[in-house]
C-alpha positions in Angstrom: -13.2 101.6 -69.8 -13.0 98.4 -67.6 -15.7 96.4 -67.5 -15.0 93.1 -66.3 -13.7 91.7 -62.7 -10.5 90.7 -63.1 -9.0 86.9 -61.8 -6.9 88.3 -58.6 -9.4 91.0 -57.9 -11.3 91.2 -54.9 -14.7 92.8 -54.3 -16.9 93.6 -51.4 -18.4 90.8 -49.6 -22.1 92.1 -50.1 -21.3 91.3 -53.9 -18.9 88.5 -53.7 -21.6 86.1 -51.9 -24.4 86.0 -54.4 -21.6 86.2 -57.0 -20.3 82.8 -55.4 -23.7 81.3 -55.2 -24.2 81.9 -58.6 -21.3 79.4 -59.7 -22.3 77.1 -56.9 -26.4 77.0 -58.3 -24.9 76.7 -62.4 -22.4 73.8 -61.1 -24.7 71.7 -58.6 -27.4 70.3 -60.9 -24.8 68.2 -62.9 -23.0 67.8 -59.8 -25.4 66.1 -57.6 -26.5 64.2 -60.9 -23.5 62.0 -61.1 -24.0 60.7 -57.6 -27.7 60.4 -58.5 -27.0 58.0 -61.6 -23.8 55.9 -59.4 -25.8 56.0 -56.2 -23.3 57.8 -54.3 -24.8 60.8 -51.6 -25.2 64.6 -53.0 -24.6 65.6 -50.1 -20.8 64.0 -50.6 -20.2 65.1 -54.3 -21.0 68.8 -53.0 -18.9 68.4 -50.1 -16.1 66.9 -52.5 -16.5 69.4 -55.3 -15.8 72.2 -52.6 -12.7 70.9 -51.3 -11.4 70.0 -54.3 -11.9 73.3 -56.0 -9.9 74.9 -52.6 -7.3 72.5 -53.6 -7.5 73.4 -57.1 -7.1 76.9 -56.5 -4.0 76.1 -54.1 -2.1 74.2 -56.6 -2.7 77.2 -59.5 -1.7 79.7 -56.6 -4.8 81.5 -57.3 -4.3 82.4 -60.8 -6.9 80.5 -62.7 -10.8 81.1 -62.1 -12.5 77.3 -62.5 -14.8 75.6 -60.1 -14.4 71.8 -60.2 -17.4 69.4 -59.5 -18.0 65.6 -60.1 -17.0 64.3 -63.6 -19.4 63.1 -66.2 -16.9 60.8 -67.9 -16.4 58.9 -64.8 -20.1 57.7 -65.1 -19.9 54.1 -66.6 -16.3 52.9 -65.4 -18.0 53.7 -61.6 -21.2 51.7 -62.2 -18.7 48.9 -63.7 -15.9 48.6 -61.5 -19.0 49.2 -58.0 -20.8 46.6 -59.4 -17.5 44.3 -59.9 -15.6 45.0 -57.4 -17.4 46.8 -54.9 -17.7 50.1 -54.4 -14.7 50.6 -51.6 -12.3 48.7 -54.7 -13.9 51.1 -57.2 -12.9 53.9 -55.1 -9.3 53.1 -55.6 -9.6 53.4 -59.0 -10.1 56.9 -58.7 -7.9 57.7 -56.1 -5.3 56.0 -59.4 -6.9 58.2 -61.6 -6.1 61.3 -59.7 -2.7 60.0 -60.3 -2.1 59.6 -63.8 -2.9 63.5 -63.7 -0.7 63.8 -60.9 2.4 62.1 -63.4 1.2 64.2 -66.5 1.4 67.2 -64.4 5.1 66.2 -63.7 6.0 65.4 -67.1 4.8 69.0 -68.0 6.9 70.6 -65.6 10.1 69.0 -66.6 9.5 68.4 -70.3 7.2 71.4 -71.5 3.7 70.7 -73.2 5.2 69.8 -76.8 4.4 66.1 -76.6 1.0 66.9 -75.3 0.4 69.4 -77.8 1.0 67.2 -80.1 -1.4 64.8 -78.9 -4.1 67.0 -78.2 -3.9 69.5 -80.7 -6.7 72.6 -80.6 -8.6 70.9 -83.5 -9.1 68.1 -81.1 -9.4 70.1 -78.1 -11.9 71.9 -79.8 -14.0 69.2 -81.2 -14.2 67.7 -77.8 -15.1 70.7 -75.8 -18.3 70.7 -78.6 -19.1 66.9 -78.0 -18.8 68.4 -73.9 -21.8 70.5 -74.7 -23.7 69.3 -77.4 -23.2 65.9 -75.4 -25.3 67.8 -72.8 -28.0 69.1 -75.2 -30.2 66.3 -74.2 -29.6 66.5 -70.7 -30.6 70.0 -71.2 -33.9 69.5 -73.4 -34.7 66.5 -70.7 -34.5 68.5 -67.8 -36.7 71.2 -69.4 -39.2 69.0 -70.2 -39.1 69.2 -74.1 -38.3 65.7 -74.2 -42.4 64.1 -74.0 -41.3 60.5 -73.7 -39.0 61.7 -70.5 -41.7 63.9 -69.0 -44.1 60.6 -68.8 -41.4 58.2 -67.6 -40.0 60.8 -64.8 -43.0 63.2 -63.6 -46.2 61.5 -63.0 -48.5 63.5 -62.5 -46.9 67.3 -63.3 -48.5 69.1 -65.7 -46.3 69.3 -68.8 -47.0 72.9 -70.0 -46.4 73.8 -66.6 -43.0 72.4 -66.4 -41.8 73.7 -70.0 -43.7 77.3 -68.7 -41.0 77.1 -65.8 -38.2 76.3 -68.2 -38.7 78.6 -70.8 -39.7 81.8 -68.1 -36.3 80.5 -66.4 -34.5 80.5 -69.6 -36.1 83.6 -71.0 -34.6 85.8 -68.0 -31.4 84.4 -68.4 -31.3 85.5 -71.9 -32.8 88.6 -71.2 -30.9 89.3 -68.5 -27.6 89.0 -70.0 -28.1 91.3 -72.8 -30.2 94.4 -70.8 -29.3 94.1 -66.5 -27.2 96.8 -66.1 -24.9 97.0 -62.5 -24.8 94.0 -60.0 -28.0 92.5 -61.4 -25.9 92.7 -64.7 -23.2 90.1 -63.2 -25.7 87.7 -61.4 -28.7 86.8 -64.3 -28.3 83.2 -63.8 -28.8 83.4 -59.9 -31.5 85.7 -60.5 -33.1 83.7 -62.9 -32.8 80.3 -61.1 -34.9 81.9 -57.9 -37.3 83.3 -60.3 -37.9 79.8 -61.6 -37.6 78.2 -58.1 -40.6 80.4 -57.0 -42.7 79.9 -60.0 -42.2 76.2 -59.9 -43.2 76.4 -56.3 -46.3 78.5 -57.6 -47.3 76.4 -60.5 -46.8 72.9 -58.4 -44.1 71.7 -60.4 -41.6 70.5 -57.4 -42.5 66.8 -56.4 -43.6 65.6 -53.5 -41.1 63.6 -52.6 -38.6 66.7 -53.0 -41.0 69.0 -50.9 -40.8 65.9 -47.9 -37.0 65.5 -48.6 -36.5 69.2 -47.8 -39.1 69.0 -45.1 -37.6 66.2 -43.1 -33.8 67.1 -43.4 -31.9 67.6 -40.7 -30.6 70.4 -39.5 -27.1 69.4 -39.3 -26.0 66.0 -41.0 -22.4 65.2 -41.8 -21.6 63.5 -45.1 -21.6 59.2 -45.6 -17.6 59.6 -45.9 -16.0 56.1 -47.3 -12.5 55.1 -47.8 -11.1 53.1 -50.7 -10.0 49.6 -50.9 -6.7 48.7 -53.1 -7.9 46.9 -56.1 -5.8 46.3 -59.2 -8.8 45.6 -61.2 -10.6 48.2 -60.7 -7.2 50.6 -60.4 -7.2 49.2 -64.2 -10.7 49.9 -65.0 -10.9 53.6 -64.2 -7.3 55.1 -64.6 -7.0 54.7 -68.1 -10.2 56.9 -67.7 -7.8 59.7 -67.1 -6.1 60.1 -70.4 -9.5 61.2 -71.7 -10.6 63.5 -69.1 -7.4 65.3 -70.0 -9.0 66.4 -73.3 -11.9 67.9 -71.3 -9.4 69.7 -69.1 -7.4 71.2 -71.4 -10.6 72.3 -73.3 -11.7 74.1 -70.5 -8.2 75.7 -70.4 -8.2 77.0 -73.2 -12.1 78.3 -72.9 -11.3 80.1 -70.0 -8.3 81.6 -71.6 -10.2 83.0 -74.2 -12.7 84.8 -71.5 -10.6 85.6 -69.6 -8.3 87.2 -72.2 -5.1 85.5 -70.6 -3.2 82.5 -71.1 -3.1 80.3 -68.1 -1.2 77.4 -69.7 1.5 80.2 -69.1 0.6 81.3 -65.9 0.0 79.7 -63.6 0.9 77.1 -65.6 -1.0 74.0 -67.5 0.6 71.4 -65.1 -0.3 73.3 -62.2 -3.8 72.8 -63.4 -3.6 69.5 -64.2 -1.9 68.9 -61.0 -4.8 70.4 -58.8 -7.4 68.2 -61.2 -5.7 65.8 -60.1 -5.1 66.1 -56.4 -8.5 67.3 -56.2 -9.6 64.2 -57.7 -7.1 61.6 -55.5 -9.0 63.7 -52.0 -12.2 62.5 -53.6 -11.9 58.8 -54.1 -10.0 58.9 -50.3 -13.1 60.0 -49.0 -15.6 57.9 -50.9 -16.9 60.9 -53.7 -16.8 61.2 -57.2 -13.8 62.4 -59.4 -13.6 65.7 -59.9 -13.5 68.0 -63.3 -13.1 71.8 -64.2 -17.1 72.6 -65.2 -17.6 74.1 -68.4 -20.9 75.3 -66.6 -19.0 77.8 -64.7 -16.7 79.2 -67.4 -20.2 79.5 -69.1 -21.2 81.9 -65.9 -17.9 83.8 -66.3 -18.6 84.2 -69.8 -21.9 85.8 -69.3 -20.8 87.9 -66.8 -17.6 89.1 -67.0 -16.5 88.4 -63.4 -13.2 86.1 -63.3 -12.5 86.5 -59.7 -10.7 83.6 -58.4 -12.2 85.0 -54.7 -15.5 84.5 -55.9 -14.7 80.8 -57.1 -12.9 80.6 -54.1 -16.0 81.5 -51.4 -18.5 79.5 -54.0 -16.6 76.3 -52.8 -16.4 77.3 -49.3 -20.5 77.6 -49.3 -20.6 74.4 -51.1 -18.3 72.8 -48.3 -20.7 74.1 -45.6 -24.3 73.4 -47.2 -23.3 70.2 -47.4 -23.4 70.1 -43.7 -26.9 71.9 -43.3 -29.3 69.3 -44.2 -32.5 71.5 -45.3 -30.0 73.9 -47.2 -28.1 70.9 -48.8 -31.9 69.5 -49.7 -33.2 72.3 -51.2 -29.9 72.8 -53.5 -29.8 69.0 -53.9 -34.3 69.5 -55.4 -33.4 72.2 -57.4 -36.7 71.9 -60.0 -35.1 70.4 -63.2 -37.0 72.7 -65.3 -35.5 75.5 -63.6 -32.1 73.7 -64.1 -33.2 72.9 -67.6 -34.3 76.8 -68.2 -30.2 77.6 -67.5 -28.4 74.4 -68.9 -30.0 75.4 -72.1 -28.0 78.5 -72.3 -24.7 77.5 -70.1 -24.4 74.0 -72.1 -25.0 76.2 -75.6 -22.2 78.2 -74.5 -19.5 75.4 -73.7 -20.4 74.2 -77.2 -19.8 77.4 -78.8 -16.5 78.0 -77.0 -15.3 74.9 -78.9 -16.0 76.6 -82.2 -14.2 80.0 -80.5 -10.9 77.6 -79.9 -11.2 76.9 -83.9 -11.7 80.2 -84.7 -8.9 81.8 -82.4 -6.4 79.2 -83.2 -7.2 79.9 -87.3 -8.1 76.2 -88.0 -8.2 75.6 -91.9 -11.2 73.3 -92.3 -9.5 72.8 -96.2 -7.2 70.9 -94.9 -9.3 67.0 -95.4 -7.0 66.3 -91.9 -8.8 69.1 -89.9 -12.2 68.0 -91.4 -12.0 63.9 -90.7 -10.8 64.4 -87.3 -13.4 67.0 -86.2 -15.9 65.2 -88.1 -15.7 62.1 -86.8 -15.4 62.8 -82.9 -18.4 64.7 -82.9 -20.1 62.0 -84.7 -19.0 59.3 -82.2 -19.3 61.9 -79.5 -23.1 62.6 -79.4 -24.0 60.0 -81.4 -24.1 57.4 -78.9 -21.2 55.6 -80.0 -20.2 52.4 -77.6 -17.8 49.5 -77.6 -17.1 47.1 -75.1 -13.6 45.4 -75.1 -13.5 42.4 -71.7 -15.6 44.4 -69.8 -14.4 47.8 -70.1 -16.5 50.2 -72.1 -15.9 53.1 -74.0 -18.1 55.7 -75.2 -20.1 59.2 -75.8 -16.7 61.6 -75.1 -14.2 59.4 -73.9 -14.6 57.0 -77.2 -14.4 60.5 -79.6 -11.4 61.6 -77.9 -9.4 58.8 -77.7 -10.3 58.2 -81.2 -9.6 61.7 -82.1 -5.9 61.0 -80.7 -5.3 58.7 -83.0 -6.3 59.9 -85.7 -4.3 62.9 -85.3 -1.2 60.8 -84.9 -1.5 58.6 -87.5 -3.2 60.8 -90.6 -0.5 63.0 -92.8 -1.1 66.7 -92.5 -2.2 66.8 -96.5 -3.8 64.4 -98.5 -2.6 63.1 -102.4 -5.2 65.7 -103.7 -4.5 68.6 -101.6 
């Protein structure tokens, strides 16, 4: 018996919209964080991340579920290249960005993936898509207030047991509503679980101050701070190479959603058409002044839990996103989501993009005896979430992008058996 929504398969509107808002509330917390931390508008990234998951869907003609939102590995080359060059210049940079994955995308159509299975191989894919979410773990414990040395440096004033009683309620009916909600509440636990923890935060005074006035003083309609780049080689320098290492992350993802989904999308619709709309999704947002865009392992996370792969569902999520970031008390209220509530959820969707990288081991029969497998893994997780930085004239690796790129070479350059093996 059936009992999943499949990707091309469309469903009555009265389930499709809280399906859709579902993906939009899992996505928008790390979303709307990344312009939070590079000082860009919310209100832009969710604008950006809904176009650019249209655009995304358009260039995979429909065939492969993922929302896009603003990239995490973008973070430090943004702050350095904005505080360089300006933050018009810095937009260039990922306008070039976009472009690299534009190129790669070509070079897949004409030449195949060989070379860039080669290059990212699944035990580094898979590595990496477990330094994605372990990487996040602390976000996670952070944001549900677990973390005592955040709680007193971001919450003044908010009872603690309070905050962790939203978080853990929040999680708790995420968990148990996964394993035990039968029919449509059985596809939506993570929606339903989120509004359960927005009310009892409401209850228990855990939403700021400040976010209650934000929300109260919005208006009602207020078009996005829209910005348009400035041609800088420097910063074009800076960020682009960014790009190489983001395709790591992407491919991850890939392969994640092939295994919930049961299908191989590197196939059809293709891996370059992927790529492609990553990266055309990502060249609209630095023309516009947002952040770069990524597939979110957050939403393969909801598919996971709930069996519903409909691209249509993906597809009206992002056209929501598009217009609540028009509707200035709507926008405010998804843009204050209570972090414990978001922390309740991340604990679970961020557990799951970590285990998925352990699922691409596993499905792709990696043989940990082999000391190649076991350095390579070993050491990018390591470097991954252990805080690993290095700074070479003035552009900085680290976290991810240093594990993966390290990762690569590694791969190339160690022989597939050792003397002793």
């Amino acid at each position: 018996m059936k009992n999943y929504v499949d990707v091309e398969e469309r469903l009555p509107m009265i389930k499709t919209l809280p399906l859709s808002f579902q993906h939009l509330f899992a996505m928008v917390g790390a979303t709307i964080l990344v312009p939070m931390l590079t000082n860009t508008n919310p209100s832009l990234a969710l604008f950006c991340s809904g176009i650019g998951t249209l655009i995304y869907i358009l260039c995979t003609k429909g065939k492969l579920p993922a929302y896009l939102g603003s990239s995490f590995a973008f973070i430090a080359p943004i702050v350095a290249a904005t505080t360089k060059y300006g933050r018009p210049s810095m937009l260039s940079g990922i306008v070039a960005a976009g472009i690299v994955y534009v190129i790669v995308a070509a070079i897949i159509k004409f030449t195949g993936t060989g070379w860039l299975d080669k290059l990212l191989p699944p035990i580094v894919v898979g590595s990496v898509v477990i330094v994605i979410g372990l990487g996040l773990a602390g976000v996670a414990i952070d944001w549900a207030g677990l973390n005592p040395t955040f709680m007193v440096q971001s919450m003044e004033g908010i009872s603690r047991m309070s905050w962790i009683a939203v978080s853990l309620v929040t999680l708790g009916i995420a968990i148990f509503g996964t394993m035990y909600f039968k029919g449509f509440l059985g596809v939506i636990p993570i929606l339903v679980a989120m509004v359960v923890g927005y009310i009892l935060s409401l209850i228990l005074g855990v939403i700021p101050q400040e976010s209650i006035e934000i929300i109260k003083s919005a208006k009602l309609f207020e078009i996005p701070k829209f910005m348009a780049p400035k041609f800088n080689w420097n910063a074009i320098l800076l960020m682009a190479p960014v790009a190489f290492v983001t395709l790591a992350e992407h491919i991850g993802h890939v392969y994640v959603t092939n295994n919930v989904c049961g299908k191989d999308f590197t196939k059809d619709p293709g891996l370059h058409r992927s790529i492609l709309g990553d990266g055309v999704a990502t060249i609209f947002a630095g023309l516009v002044g947002g952040p770069p865009n990524t597939t979110y392992g957050e939403n393969i996370g909801v598919m996971a839990i709930t069996k519903v792969y409909s691209v249509w569902v993906i597809a009206w999520a992002a056209v929501t996103a598009i217009v609540l970031s028009f509707i200035g008390p709507v926008s405010a209220v998804i843009s204050n989501i209570p972090l414990p509530v978001m922390g309740g959820v991340s604990i679970l969707l961020f557990g799951i993009i970590a285990s998925s990288g352990f699922r691409i081991f596993v499905e792709n029969k990696i043989d940990f005896g082999m000391k190649k497998n076991l350095i390579i893994c070993s050491v990018i997780i390591i470097l991954g979430i252990g805080g690993a930085v290095i700074d070479f004239k003035g552009v900085s690796l680290s976290g991810g992008a240093l594990a993966t790129l390290v990762g690569i070479i590694l791969n190339l350059v160690l022989p597939e058996k050792s003397k002793s093996e």
